[in-house]
C-alpha positions in Angstrom: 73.9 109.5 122.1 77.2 108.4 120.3 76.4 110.3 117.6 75.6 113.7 119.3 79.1 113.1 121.8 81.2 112.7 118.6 80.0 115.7 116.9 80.5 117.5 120.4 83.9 116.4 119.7 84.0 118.0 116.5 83.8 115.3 114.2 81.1 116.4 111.5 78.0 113.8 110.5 79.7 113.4 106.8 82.5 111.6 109.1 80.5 109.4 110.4 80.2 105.9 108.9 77.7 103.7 110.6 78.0 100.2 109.9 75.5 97.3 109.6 73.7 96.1 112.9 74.9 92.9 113.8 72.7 90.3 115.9 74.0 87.4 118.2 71.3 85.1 119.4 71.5 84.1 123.4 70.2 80.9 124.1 69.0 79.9 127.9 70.9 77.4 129.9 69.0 74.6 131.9 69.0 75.8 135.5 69.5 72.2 136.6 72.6 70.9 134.4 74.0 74.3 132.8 74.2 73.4 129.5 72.9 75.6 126.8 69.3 74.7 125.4 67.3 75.7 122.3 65.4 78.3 124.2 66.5 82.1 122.9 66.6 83.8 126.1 67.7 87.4 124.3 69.8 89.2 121.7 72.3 91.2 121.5 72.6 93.9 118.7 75.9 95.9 118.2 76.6 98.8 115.6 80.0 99.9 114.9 80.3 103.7 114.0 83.9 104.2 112.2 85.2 108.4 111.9 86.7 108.9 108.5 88.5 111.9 109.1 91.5 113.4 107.9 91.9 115.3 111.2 94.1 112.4 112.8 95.2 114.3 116.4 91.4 114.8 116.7 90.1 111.2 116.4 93.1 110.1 118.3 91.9 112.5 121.2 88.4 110.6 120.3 89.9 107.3 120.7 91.6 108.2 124.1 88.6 110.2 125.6 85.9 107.5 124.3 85.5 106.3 128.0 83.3 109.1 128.9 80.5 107.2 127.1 80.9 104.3 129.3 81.0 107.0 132.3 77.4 107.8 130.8 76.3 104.5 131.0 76.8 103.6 127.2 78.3 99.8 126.3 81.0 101.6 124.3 84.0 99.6 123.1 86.8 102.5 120.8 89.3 100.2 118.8 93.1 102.2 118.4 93.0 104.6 115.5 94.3 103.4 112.2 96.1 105.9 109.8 96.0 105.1 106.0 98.2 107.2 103.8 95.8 108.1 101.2 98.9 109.5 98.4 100.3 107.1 98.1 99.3 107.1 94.1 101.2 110.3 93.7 104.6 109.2 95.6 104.5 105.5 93.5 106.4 106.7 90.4 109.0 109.2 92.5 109.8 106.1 95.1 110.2 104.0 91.9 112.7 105.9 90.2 114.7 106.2 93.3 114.1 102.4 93.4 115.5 102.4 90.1 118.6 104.5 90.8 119.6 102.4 93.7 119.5 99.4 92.1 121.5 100.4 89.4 124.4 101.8 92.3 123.9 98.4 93.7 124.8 96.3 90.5 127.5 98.7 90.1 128.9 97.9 93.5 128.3 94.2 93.4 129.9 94.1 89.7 132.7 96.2 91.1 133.8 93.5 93.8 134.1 90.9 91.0 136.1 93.5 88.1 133.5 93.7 86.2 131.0 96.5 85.3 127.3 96.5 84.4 126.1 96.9 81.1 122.8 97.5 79.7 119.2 96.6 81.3 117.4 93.6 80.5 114.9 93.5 82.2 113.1 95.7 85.3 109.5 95.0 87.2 108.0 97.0 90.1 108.2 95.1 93.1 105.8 95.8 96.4 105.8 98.3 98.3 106.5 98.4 102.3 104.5 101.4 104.4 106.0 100.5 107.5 106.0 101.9 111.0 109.3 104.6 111.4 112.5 102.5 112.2 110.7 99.3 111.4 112.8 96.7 109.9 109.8 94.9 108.9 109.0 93.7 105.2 107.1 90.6 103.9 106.9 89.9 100.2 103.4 90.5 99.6 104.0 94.5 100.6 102.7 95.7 104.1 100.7 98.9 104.7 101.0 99.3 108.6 97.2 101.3 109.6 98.5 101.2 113.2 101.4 104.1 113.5 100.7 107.7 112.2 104.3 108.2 111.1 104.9 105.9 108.2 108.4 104.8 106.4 107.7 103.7 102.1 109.8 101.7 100.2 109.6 100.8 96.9 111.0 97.7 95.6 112.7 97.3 92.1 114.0 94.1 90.8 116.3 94.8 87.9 118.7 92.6 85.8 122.1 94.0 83.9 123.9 92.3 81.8 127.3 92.2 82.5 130.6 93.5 80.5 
């Protein structure tokens, strides 16, 4: 039934990614004290389906409108959307050359304020990168890649050493 109201939806079966059954064991409770006994009274199974779609507006209509399998009767829990930006191999050497070029207008800047100017580069490593939620001011050292907003802020981080003259 899930299956047949996604693709209703417009989501196609090749987006459709069904994940392992999962089984929690119910054990009875004695009727006289409460507490829980050896006795399995039931299971309970649960699949979770995930949409892999590059239509985003669509599966976050999905996400939204989900409660119409409940209406129908179906245990149905929908989980907010999460948007992964999938480029980001192509925009890695363009964010690190503008990295680049502001740390160098930095050290300039910094040097400037004590007289002095920068010389030559000694040394230069990529740092992590921050795909953040617009206007977040959020960073952590080990990078962040925020899944939860659709529009996404990425900042490349340089560490570079001049020598000074």
């Amino acid at each position: 039934m899930v299956k047949n109201y996604l693709i209703q939806k417009g989501v196609s079966e090749n987006e459709i990614v069904y994940l392992p059954v999962t089984t929690e064991t119910i054990y009875a409770s004695d009727p006289k004290t409460g507490m829980i006994t050896r006795d399995i009274s039931g299971y309970v199974l649960r699949q979770s389906i995930e949409i892999r779609s590059k239509e985003v507006d669509k599966v976050t209509a999905i996400s939204r409108e989900s409660t119409e399998l409940i209406e129908k009767g179906i245990e149905f829990e929908s989980y907010p959307p999460q948007y992964y930006y999938t480029k980001l191999n192509e925009l890695k050497i363009d964010r690190l050359a503008e990295a680049a070029k502001d740390a160098v207008n930095r050290a300039q800047k910094i040097a400037a304020s004590t007289g002095a100017k920068i010389g030559h580069l000694r040394s230069t490593k990529m740092g992590v990168f921050q795909i953040t939620p617009k206007n977040s001011t959020e960073v952590s050292d080990y990078g962040i890649n925020d899944t939860s907003s659709l529009e996404k802020e990425i900042t490349a981080v340089v560490d570079a050493e001049f020598a000074l003259q």
